[in-house]
C-alpha positions in Angstrom: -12.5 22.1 -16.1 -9.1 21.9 -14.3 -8.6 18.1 -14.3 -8.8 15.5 -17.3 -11.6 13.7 -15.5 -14.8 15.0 -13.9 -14.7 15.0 -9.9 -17.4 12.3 -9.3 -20.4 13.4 -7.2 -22.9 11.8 -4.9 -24.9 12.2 -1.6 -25.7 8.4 -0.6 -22.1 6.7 -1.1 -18.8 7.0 -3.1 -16.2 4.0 -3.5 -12.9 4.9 -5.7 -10.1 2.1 -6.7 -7.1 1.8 -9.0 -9.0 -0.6 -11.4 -12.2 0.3 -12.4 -13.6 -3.1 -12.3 -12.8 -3.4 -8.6 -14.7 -0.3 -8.2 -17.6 -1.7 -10.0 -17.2 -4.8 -7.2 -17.9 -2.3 -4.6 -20.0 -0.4 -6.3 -22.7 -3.3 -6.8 -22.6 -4.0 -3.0 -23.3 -0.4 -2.2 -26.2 -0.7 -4.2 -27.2 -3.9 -3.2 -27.8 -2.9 0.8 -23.9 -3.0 1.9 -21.9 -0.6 4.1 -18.9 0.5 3.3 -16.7 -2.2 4.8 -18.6 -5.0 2.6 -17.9 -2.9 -0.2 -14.4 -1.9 0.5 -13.7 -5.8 0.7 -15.8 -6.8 -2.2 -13.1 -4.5 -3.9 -9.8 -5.3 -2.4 -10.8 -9.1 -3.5 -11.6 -8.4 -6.9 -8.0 -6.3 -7.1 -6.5 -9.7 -6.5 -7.8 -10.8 -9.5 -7.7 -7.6 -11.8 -4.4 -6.6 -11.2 -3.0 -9.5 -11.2 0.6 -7.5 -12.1 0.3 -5.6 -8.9 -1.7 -7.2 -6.3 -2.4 -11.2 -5.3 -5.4 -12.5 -3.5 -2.8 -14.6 -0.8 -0.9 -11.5 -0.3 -1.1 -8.6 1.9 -4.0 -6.1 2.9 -3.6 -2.8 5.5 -6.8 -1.9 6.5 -7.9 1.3 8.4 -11.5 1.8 9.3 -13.5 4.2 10.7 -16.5 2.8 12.3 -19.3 5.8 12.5 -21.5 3.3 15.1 -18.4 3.3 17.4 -16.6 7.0 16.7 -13.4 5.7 16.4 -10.8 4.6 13.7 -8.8 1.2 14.1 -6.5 -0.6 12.1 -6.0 -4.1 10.8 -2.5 -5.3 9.6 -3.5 -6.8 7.0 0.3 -8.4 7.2 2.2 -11.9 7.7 5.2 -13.2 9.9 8.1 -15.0 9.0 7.6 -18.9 9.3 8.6 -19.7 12.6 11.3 -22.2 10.9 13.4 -19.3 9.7 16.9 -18.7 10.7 17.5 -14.9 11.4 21.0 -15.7 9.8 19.6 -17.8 6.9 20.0 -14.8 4.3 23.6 -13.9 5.6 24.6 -17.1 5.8 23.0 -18.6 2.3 22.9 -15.1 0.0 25.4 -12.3 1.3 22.5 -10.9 3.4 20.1 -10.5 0.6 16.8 -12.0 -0.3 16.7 -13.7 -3.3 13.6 -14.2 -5.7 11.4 -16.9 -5.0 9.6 -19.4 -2.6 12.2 -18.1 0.6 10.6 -14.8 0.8 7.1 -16.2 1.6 5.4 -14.7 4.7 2.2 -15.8 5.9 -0.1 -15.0 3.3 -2.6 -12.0 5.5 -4.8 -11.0 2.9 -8.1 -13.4 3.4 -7.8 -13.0 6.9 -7.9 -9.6 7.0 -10.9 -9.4 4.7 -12.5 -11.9 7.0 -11.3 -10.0 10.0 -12.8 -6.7 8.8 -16.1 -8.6 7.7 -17.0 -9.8 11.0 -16.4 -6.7 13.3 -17.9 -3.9 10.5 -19.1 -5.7 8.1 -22.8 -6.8 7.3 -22.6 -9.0 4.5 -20.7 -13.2 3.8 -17.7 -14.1 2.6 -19.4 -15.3 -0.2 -21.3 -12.2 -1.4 -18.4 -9.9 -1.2 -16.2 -12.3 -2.9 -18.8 -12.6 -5.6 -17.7 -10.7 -8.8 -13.7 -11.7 -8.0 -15.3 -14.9 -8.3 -16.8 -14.3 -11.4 -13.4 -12.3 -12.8 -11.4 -14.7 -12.4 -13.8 -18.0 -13.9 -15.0 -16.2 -16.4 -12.0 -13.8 -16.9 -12.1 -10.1 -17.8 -10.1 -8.0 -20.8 -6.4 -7.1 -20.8 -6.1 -3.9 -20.0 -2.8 -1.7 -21.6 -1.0 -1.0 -18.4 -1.3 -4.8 -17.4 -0.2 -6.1 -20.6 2.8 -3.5 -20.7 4.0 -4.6 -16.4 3.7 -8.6 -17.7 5.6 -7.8 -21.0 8.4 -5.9 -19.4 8.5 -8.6 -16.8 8.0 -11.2 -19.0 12.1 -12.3 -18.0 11.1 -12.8 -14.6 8.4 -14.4 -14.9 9.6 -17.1 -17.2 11.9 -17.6 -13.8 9.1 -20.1 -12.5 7.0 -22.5 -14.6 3.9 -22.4 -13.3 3.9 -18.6 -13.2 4.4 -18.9 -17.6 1.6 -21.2 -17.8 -0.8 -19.1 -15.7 0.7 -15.2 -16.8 2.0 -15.9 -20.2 -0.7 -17.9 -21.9 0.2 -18.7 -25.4 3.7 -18.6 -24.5 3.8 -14.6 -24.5 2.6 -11.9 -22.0 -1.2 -11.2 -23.0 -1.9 -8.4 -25.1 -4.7 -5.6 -24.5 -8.5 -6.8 -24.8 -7.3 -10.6 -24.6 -9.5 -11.8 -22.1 -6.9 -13.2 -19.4 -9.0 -16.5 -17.4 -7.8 -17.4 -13.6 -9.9 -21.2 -13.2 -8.2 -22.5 -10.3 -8.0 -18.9 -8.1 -12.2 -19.0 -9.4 -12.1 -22.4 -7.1 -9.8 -21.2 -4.7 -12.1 -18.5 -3.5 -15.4 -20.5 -4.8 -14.2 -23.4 -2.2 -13.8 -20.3 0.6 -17.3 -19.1 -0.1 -19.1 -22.8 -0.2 -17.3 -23.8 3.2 -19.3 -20.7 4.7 -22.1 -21.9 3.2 -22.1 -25.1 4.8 -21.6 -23.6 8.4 -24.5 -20.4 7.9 -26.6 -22.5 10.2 -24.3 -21.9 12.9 -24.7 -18.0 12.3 -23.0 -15.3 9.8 -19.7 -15.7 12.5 -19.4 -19.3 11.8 -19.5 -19.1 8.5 -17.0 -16.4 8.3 -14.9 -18.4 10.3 -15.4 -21.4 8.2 -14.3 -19.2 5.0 -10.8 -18.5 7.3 -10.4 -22.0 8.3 -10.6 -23.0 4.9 -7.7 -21.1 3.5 -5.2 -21.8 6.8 -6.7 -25.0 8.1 -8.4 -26.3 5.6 -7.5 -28.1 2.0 -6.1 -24.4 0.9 -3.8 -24.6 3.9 -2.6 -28.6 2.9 -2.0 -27.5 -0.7 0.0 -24.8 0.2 2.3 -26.4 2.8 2.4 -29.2 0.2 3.6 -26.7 -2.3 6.5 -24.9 -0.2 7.9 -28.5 1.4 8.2 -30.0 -2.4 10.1 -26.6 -3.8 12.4 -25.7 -0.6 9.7 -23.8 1.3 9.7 -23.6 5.1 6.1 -22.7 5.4 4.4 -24.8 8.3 0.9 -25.6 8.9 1.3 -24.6 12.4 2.6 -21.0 10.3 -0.9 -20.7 8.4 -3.3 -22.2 11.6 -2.0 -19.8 14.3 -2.0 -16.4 12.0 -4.4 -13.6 13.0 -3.7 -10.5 11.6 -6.1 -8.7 14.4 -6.5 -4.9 15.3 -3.9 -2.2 15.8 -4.5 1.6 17.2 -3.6 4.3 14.3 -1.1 6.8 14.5 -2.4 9.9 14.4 -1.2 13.9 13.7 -3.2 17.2 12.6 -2.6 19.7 10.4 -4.6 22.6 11.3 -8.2 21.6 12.1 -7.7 18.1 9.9 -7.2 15.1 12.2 -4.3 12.9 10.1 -4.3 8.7 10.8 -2.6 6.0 9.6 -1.1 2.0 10.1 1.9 2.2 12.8 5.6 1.5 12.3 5.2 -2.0 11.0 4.2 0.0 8.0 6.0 3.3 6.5 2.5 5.4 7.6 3.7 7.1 10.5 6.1 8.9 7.7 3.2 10.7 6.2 2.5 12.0 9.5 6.3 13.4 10.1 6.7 14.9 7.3 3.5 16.4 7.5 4.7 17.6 11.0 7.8 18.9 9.4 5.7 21.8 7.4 4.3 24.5 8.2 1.1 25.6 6.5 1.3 29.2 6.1 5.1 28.7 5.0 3.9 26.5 1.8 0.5 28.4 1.4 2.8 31.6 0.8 5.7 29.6 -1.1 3.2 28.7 -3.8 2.3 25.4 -5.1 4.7 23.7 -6.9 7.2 26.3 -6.5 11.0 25.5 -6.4 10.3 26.3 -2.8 7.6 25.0 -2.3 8.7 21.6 -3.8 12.4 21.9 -2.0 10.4 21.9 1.4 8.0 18.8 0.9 11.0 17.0 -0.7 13.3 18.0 2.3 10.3 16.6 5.1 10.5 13.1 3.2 14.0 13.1 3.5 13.6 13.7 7.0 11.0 11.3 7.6 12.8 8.4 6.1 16.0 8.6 7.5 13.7 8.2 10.7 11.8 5.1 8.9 14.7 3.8 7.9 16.5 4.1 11.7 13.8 3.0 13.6 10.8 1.3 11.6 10.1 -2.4 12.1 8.0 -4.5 14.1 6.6 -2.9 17.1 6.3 -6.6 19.0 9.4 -7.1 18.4 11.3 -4.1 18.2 11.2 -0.9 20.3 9.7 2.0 18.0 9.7 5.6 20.0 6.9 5.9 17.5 5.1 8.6 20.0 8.3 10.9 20.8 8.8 10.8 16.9 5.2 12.4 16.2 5.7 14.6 18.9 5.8 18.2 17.8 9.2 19.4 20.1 10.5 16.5 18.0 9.7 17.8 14.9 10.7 21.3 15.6 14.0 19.6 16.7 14.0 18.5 12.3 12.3 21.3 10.9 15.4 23.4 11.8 17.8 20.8 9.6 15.7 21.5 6.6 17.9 24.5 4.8 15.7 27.3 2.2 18.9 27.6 0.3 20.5 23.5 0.1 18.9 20.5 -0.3 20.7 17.8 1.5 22.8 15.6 -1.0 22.0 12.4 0.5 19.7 10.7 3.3 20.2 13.1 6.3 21.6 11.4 9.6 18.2 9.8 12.0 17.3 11.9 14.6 17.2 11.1 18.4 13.4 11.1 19.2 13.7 9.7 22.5 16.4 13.2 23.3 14.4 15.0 21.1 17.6 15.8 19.3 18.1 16.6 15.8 20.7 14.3 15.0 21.6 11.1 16.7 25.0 9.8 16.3 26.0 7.7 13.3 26.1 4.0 13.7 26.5 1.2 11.6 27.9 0.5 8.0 27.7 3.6 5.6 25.2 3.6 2.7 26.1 2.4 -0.8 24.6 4.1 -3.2 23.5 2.3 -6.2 24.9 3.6 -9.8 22.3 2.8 -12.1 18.4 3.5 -11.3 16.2 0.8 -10.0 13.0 1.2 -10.3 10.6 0.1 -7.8 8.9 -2.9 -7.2 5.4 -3.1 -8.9 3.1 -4.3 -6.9 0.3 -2.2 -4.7 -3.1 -1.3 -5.4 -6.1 1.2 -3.1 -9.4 1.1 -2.6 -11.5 3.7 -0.3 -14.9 4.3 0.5 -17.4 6.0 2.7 -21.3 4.8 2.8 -24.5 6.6 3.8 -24.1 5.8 7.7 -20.1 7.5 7.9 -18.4 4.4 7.8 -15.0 5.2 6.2 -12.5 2.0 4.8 -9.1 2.6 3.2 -7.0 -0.5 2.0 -3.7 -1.0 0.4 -3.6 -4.4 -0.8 -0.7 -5.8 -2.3 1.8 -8.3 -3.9 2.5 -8.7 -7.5 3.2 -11.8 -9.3 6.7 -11.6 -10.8 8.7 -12.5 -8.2 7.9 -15.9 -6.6 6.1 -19.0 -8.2 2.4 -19.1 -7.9 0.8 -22.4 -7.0 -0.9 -23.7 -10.1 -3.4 -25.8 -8.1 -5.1 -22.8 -6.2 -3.4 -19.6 -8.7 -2.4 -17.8 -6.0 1.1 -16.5 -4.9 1.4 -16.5 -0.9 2.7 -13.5 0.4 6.5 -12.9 -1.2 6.7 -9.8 1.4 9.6 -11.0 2.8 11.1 -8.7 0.1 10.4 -5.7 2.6 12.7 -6.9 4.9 16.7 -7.2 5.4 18.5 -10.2 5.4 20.5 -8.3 8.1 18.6 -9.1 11.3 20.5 -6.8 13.4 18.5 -3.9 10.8 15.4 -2.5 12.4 13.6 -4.5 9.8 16.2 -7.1 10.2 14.8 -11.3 9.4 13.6 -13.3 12.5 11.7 -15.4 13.2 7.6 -14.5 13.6 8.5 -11.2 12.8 6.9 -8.9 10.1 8.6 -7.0 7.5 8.3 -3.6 7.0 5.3 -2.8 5.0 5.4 0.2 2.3 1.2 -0.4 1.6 -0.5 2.1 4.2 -3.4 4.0 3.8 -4.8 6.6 5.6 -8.0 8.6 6.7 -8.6 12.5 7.3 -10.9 14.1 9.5 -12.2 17.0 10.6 -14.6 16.8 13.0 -18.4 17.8 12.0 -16.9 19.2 8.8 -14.9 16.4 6.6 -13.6 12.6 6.3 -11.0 11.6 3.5 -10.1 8.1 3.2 -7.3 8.1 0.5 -4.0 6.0 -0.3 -1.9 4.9 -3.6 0.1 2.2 -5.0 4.0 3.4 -5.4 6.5 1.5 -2.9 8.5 4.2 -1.5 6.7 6.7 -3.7 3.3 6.5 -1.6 4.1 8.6 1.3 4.9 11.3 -1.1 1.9 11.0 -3.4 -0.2 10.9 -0.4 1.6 14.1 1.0 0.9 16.1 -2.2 -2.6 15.3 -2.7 -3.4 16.3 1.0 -1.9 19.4 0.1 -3.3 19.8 -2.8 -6.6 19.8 -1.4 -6.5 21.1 2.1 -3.9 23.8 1.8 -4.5 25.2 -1.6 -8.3 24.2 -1.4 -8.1 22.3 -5.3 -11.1 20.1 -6.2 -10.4 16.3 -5.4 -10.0 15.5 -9.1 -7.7 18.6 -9.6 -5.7 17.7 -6.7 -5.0 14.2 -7.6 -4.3 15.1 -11.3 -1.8 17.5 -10.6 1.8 17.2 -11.5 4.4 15.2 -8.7 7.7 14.9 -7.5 9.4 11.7 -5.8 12.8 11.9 -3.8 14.9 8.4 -3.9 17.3 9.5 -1.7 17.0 6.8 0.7 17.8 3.2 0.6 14.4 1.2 -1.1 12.3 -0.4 0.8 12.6 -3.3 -1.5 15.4 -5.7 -2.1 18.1 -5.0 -2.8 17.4 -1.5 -1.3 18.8 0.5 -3.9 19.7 4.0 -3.2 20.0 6.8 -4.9 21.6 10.1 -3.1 19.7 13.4 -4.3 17.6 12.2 -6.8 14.1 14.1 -7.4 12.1 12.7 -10.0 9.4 15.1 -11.4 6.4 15.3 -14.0 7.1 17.0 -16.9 4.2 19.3 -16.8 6.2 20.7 -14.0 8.4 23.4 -15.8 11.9 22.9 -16.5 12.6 25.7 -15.3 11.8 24.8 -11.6 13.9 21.6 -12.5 16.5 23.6 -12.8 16.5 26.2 -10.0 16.3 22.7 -8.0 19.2 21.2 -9.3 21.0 24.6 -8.5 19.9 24.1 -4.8 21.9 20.2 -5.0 18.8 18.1 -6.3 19.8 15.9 -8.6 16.6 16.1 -11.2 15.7 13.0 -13.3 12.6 13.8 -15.6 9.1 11.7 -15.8 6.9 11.8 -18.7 3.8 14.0 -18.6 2.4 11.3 -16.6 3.7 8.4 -15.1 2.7 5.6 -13.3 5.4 5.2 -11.2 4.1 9.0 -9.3 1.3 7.2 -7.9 -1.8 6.8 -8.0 -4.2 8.3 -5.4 -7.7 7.1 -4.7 -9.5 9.0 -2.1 -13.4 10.0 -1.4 -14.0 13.2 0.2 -17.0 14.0 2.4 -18.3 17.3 3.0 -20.7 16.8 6.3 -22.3 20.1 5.8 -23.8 19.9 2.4 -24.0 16.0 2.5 -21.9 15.6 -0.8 -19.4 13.1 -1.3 -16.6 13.5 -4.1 -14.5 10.8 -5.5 -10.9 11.1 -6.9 -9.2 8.3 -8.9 -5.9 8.8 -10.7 -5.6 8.5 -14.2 -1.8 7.6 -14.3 -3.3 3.7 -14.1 -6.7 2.4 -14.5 -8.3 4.2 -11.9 -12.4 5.0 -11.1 -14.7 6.0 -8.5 -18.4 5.7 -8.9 -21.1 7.0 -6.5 -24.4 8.1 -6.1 
């Protein structure tokens, strides 16, 4: 056996998540009569609650979905605007243009909308059953798991930044150590209150009650505390904020590679970057370049380059901004790049944004120059994934996210609405500049493979910045060098940071390639001899990711799950 882990095998239906007992979630609404969309939410809910460190129940949730009755793939957002309050110069004005910790970086919290959203359109099952075993998680409580307990403890500074976040996520005054069993009463109630208030409306229909589980959290008693809560600690928040959000549907992006049919979230997320890097390779190149080669990992890390400098030029808010998202995914566009990327020289910082709209290369430089930071920052940690496909081919993918560090939860309901705002720039002349309404500019984004009649892949990771790259590699890993899904999501990584963050403060760190150790050193090397500047992982790290996916092979019927064992991954199937 190639991988640590067994691939996991099944004909009927295969759900995969970075905590095992969020895959169990799914797993019991599988079994219990549920598609794949009631199972895929049943999941992202419990993640709320059992990674606590990584994701919140009020924070965000990118969907994409492909419905197998309707033969088509859609997206929901999954992500809040700024409170219509805000002052695009606020952050300039108030902090130097950056976004400080705490209650001022609240979005609209998007998560329980988007469940809801997904529920009713795919879905078959309540509010209430899907939402039962978070329920039960967080009333009841569940052990402390190592990678938890080490997040918390090397937070624990940060945490002690807000009081209500120490009485809720240090009990007994310290971060909570492995097999502790770690209780969440009031977020039981929260969602408890959600699921009774569908109750009471069922005899209206499954729609009413859904709706009556939404109104509850952003027009309902949920909503009250929560304005309550932001006007009596400097919040700007509104009612009117939480009463008129509706995350609704978006169309995918979408690219190929070969006979495989790529899609992802659009440019208020970082997925179309997936897709132009993935544009930026050619197949037979890599195949012959060898996996993992100094070549072969100079190329991939070269594309990403590429592709952010594009993100980081022209990604934001599609309502609000003009994104030439479809001359960027063109293919003249990307043959326009693919000539900047040099065999024998890495690039030593981010490379200059090309002109998509021109199809040139290179546009021409604008704005202030790039300050790279001196000492490593490491990323933000917060972002889990969940995917699944179910016996009819109904594929879900989610991303959900926001950890619990950096802004106070509200002890009354134990949640943490969204603190996203840290995805934008306090600069709002900056693609992903503040303003008013607007969303920021989401790193979660997960994505779904097909190939007609032969294959679907749902698959996504946690990792900030680092997801688009973890994605890219396990795609390859399986569809280019044909490795088993376990194998492929084992295998050793790379991550460039040479690009500004995504996260404030947007740190940036000119040539810097991070790799595995299991990758040789002396591949290390022969990169740093073409001007990569190499920083070495452990053996495995959790900061590489950690892909989820499920893949389906239509011909013989089997479906095989791929969790990563760099955090508390599982997939289960049958």
């Amino acid at each position: 056996m190639k991988a640590h882990r067994p691939t996991i095998m099944g004909t009927r239906h295969m759900i995969a998540a970075t905590q095992y007992l969020a895959t169990e979630a799914g797993f019991k609404i599988l079994e219990a009569g549920g598609n794949a969309i009631d199972a895929g939410v049943a999941a992202g809910i419990a993640l709320g609650v059992v990674q606590p460190e990584f994701v919140n129940v009020a924070g965000v949730a990118p969907i994409i979905i492909y419905s197998a009755v309707e033969n088509r793939i859609v997206t929901i957002p999954g992500l809040g605007t700024w409170p219509e309050a805000l002052d695009r110069n606020y952050f300039k004005k108030n902090h130097g243009g950056k976004i400080p910790q705490g209650i001022m970086r609240t979005v609209v919290p998007a998560a329980p909308d988007a469940w809801i959203t997904a529920l009713e359109r795919f879905g078959t099952m309540s509010f209430g059953e899907v939402a039962q075993s978070a329920i039960s998680y967080a009333r009841d409580g569940f052990p402390v798991y190592p990678l938890m307990s080490e997040i918390i403890t090397d937070h624990e500074a940060e945490y002690r930044l807000f009081p209500s976040n120490v009485d809720l996520y240090l009990p007994k005054g310290r971060p909570p150590q492995t097999g502790e069993v770690f209780v969440q009463k009031a977020l039981g109630a929260t969602l408890q209150h959600m699921a009774d208030q569908e109750v009471a409306a069922r005899s209206r229909g499954r729609e009413a009650g859904l709706a009556a589980a939404r109104d509850a959290f952003y027009r309902g008693d949920i909503a009250r505390a929560i304005v309550r809560y932001q006007k009596e600690n400097g919040g700007i928040l509104s009612a009117a904020d939480l009463a008129n959000y509706h995350s609704g549907y978006d169309e995918p992006v979408r690219t190929s590679f070969g006979d495989v049919e790529l899609y992802a979230c659009g440019p208020w997320c970082q997925g179309p970057s997936l897709l132009q890097a993935m544009n930026l390779l050619d197949a037979a190149e890599l195949h012959k370049l060898g996996h993992n080669s100094t070549s072969y990992l100079h190329h991939i890390t070269e594309a990403v380059k590429l592709a952010f400098a594009d993100r980081e030029a022209y990604f934001g808010d599609p309502r609000m901004i003009d994104v030439p998202i479809e001359a960027m995914l063109s293919r003249d566009y990307a043959k326009k790049r693919r000539e900047m990327i040099r065999p024998d020289r890495a690039w030593p910082e981010m490379p200059p944004a090309g002109d998509p709209r021109k199809l040139a290369a290179e546009r021409a430089a604008g704005g202030a120059p790039l300050m790279p930071e001196r000492a490593f920052s490491a990323p933000e940690l917060d972002t889990s994934h969940v995917c699944c496909i179910d016996k009819h081919g109904n594929v879900f993918a989610a991303t959900p996210s926001d950890g619990s560090y950096n802004a106070p939860v509200i002890p009354e309901l134990g949640i943490i609405p969204s603190p996203r705002g840290s995805q934008n720039w306090g600069d709002p002349d900056h693609p992903s500049g503040v303003a008013p309404g607007k969303r920021p500019r989401l790193t979660p984004s997960p994505a779904i493979a097909l190939e007609p009649g032969r294959m679907k892949m749902p698959f996504g990771t946690p990792g900030g910045d680092v997801q688009t790259q973890a994605m890219l590699q396990v795609f390859l890993n399986i569809h280019l060098f044909g490795m088993d899904v376990q194998e492929a999501v084992e295998a050793p990584r790379v991550a460039s940071y040479s690009y500004p963050s995504s996260f404030e403060p947007h740190a940036y760190h000119p040539g810097l390639l991070n790799m595995e150790s299991r990758i040789d050193k002396a591949t290390g090397e022969a990169l740093g001899r073409l001007g990569h500047k190499i920083g070495w992982w452990p053996d495995w790290t959790w900061l590489a990711g950690a892909v989820c996916t499920v893949v389906a092979d239509q011909a013989s019927g089997v479906l095989k799950g791929g969790a990563d064992p760099r955090r508390p991954s599982y997939a289960l199937g049958l």
